[in-house]
MARVEX-766176 format. One record per residue: x, y, z of N, C-alpha, C, O in turn; residue in one letter. Coordinates in steps of 0.2 Angstrom, whole numbers, plus 5000, padded with zeros to 4 digits. Example, Ala and Ser with C-alpha at 12.3 -4.5 7.8 and 13.67 -1.06 7.14 Angstrom:
% MARVEX-766176
506649725039506249785039506649845039507149835042A 506449895035506849955036506450005039506750065040S 
% end
This chain:
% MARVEX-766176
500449945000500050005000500450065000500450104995X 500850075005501450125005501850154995501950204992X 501850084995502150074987501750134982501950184978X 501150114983500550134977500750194980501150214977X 500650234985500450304987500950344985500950404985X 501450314985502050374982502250354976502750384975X 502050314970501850314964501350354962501450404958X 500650344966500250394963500550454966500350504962X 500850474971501150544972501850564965501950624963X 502250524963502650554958502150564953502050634953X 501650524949501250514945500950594943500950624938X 500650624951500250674953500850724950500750774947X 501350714953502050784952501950784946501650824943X 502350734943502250744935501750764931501950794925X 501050764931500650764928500650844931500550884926X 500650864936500450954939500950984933500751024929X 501650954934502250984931502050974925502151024922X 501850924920501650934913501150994912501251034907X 500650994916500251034913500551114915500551174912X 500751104919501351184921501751204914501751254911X 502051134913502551164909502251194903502451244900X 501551124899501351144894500751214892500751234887X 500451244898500451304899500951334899500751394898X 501551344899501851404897502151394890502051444886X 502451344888502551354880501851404879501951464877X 501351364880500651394876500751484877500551524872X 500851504883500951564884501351604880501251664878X 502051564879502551594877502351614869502551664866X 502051554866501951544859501551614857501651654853X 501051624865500351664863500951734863500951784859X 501351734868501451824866502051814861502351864862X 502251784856502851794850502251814847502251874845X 501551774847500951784841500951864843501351894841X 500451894847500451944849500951994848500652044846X 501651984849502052044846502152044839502352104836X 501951964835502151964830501652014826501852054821X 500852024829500352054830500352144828500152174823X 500652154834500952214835501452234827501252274823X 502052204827502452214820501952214815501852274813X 501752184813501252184806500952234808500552244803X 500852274811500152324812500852374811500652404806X 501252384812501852454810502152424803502152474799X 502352374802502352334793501752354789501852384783X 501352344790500552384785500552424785500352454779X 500952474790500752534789501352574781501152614777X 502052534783502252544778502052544771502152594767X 501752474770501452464765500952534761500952544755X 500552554765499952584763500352644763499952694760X 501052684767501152724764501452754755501452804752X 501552694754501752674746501252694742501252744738X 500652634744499852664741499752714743499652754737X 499652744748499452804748499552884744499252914740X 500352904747500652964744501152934740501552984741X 501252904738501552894732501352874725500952824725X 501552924718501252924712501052844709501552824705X 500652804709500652734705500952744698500952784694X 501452684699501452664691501252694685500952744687X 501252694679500752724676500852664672501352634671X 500252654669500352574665500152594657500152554652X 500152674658500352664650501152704646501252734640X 501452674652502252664647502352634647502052594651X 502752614643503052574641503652524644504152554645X 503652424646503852424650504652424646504752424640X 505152444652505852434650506152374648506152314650X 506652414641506852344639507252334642507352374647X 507952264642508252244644508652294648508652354646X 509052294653509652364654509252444654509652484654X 508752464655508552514654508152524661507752494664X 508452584663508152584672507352584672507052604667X 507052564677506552564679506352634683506752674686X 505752634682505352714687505552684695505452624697X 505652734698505952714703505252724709505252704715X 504752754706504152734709503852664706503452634710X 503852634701503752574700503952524704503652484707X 504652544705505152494710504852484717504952434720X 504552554718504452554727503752514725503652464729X 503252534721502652514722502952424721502852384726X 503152404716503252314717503752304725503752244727X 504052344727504452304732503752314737503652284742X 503452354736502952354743502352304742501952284747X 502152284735501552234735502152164733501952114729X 502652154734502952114735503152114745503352054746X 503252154750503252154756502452134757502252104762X 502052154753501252134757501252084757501052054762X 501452044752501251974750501551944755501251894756X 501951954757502551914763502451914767502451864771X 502151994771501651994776501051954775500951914780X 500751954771500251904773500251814774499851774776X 500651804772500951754773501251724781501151684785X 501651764780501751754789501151754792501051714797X 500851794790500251814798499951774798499551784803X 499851704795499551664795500051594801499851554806X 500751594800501151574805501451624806501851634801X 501551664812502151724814502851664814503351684812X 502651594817503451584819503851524814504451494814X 503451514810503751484806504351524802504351584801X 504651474801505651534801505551524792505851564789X 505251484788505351514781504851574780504851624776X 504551564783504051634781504151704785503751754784X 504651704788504851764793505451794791505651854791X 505751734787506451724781506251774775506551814772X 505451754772505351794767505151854769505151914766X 504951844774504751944776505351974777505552024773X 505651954783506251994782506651984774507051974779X 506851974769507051994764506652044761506952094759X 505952034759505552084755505552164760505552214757X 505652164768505752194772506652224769506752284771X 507052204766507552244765507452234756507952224753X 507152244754507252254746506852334746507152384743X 506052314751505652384752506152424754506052484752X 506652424758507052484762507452504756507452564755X 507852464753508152494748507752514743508052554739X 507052504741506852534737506652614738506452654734X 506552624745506452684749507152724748507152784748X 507752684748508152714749508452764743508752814742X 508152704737508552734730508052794729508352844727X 507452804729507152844729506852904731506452944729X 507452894741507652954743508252994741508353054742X 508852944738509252984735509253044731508953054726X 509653094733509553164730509853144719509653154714X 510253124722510253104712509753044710509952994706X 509253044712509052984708508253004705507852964702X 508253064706507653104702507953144698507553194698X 508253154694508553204688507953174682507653204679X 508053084682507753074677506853054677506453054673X 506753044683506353014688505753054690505153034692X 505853114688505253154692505553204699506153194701X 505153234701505253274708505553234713505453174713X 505953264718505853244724505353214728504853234728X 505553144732505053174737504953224744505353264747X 504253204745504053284751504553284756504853224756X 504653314759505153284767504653284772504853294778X 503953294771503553284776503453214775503253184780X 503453154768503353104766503953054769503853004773X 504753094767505253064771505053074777504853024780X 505153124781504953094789504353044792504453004797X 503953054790503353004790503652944790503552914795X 504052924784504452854784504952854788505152804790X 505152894791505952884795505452874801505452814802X 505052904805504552884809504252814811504052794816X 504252794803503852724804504352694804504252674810X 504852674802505352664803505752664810506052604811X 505752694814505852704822505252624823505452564825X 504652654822504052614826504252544826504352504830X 504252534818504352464815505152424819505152374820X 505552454820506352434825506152424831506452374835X 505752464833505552424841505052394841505052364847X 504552374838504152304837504452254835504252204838X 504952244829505252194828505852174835506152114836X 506052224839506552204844505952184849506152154854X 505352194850505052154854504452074851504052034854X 504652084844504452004841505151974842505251924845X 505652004840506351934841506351934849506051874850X 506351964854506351944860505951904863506151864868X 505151914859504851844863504951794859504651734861X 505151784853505551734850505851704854505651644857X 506451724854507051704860506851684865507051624866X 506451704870506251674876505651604874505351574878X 505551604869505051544867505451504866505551454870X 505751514862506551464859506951434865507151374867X 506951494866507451474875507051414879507251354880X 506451444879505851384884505951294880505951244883X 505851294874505751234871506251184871506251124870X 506951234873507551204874507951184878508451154878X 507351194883507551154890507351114893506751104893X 507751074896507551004897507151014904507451034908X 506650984905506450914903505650964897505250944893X 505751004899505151044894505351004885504950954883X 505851034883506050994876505550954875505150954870X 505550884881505050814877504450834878504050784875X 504150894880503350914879503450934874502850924871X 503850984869503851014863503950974859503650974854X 504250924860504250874854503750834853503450814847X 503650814858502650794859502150804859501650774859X 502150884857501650914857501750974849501451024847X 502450954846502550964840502651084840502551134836X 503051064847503251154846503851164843504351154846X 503651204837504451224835504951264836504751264842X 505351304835505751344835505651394832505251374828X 505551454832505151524828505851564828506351544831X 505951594824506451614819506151724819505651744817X 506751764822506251824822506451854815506751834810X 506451914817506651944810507351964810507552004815X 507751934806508351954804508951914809509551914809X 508451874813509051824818509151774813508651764809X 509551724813509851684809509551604814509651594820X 509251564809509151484813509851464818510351474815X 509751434824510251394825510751344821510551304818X 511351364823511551334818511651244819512051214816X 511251224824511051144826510551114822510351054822X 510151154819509751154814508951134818508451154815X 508951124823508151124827507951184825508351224823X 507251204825507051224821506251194827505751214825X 
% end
């Protein structure tokens, strides 16, 4: 009898301590989503400045042939419905590390196309400047967008940290949690994931 009651008393630890543990991955999982939440809401905002005050396309020139520069508002409008499309894709998994891999890249193609386009030489052929109420507005968003994404890698990090500890690990593996990947941090080079 002795025997049974401190079996069923480990039995009770472990099972308290499973569900301990598997509430917190849960938690930890729910605020990466939640911040990744946040980032997308200052990521959108990017986007729809593009749409917004910037000149569309105009679709009746003609497109360039081989070697021949492109309108540098052309540029910015596809780098920015090529960032949405990446955005929305994540948002359906924030921690899935190839989809956070495609954001953050279209996330540096849009910066650079912001950047060739604030260049003081790159309107001679191009049209006007832009407004510098339009630049500060981005350098703004831009602020916002740097501290949401340092608070999605951060709970990244501590989700990652959580799944990688032992004896937690064998509930993630059991319960199929994986590794989240933030923006611009590079996967483990152990390859878990």
């Amino acid at each position: 009898m002795p025997s049974s009651i401190v079996l069923w008393s480990v039995a009770a630890v472990l099972l308290f301590w499973a569900v301990g543990a598997y509430n917190r991955l849960m938690r930890l999982r729910s605020e990466a989503n939640t911040a990744f939440s946040a980032l997308e809401t200052e990521l959108s905002k990017q986007v729809a400045l593009v749409r917004e005050c910037l000149p569309p396309p105009d679709p009746t020139q003609p497109a360039p042939l081989d070697g021949e520069p492109t309108s540098f508002w052309a540029g910015l409008h596809g780098a920015a419905a090529q960032f949405a499309a990446s955005l929305a894709a994540a948002r359906a998994r924030p921690l899935e590390p190839e989809g956070i891999a495609a954001l953050g890249a279209a996330q540096d193609v849009l910066a650079m196309a912001w950047e060739r386009a604030e260049r003081d030489d790159a309107h001679d052929l191009a049209g006007p400047r832009l407004p510098e109420t339009l630049t500060a507005r981005r350098a703004q968003m831009v602020i916002q967008v740097h501290a949401a994404t340092d608070q999605f890698n951060q709970a990244v990090v501590r989700y990652n940290e959580a799944i990688a500890q032992f004896p937690a690990v064998v509930l993630a593996w059991l319960f199929g949690f994986k590794r989240g990947r933030g923006i611009g941090l590079v996967p483990a080079a152990n390859g878990n994931r």
